[in-house]
C-alpha positions, 0 to 999 in steps of 0.5 A: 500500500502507499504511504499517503501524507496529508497536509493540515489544511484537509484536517477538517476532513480527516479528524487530524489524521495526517498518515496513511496507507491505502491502495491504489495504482494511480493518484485517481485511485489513491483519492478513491481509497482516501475517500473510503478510509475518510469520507468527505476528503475527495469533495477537498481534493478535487473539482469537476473531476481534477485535483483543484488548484489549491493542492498538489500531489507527489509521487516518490519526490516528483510532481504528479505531472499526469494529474489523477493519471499519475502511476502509483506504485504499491511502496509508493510515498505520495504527498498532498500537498498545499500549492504555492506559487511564484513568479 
């Protein structure tokens, strides 16, 4: 199972849980397993179907460029992470 960080800014929606494993072999599917293990997570993390722009994910250090699509691997670390930006 993956190893899934949450920033504190979804704590609303996890009760303070910032740590956990779930299933899944893309982040679409991380997010459905998230969304099991603690209702209410998916309608923070995502919008007409994409990961709204307030967050980002990684998946093993990088970027996950392909969005939802993005590869998960069954050791995989994946952090959620509030976006920042720059310029």
């Amino acid at each position: 199972m993956a190893s899934v960080s949450i920033p504190l800014l979804l704590s609303e929606v996890t009760g303070g849980v910032r740590q956990v494993e779930v299933a899944g072999a893309t982040v679409g599917q991380i997010v459905d397993s998230l969304e099991v293990a603690l209702p209410g997570i998916r309608a923070k993390m995502l919008s007409d179907g994409k990961i709204v722009p307030t967050l980002a994910f990684t998946v093993d250090g990088k970027i996950a460029a392909a969005g939802l699509d993005t590869p998960v691997g069954p050791q995989s670390k994946v952090n959620i992470l509030p976006a920042f930006g720059g310029g």
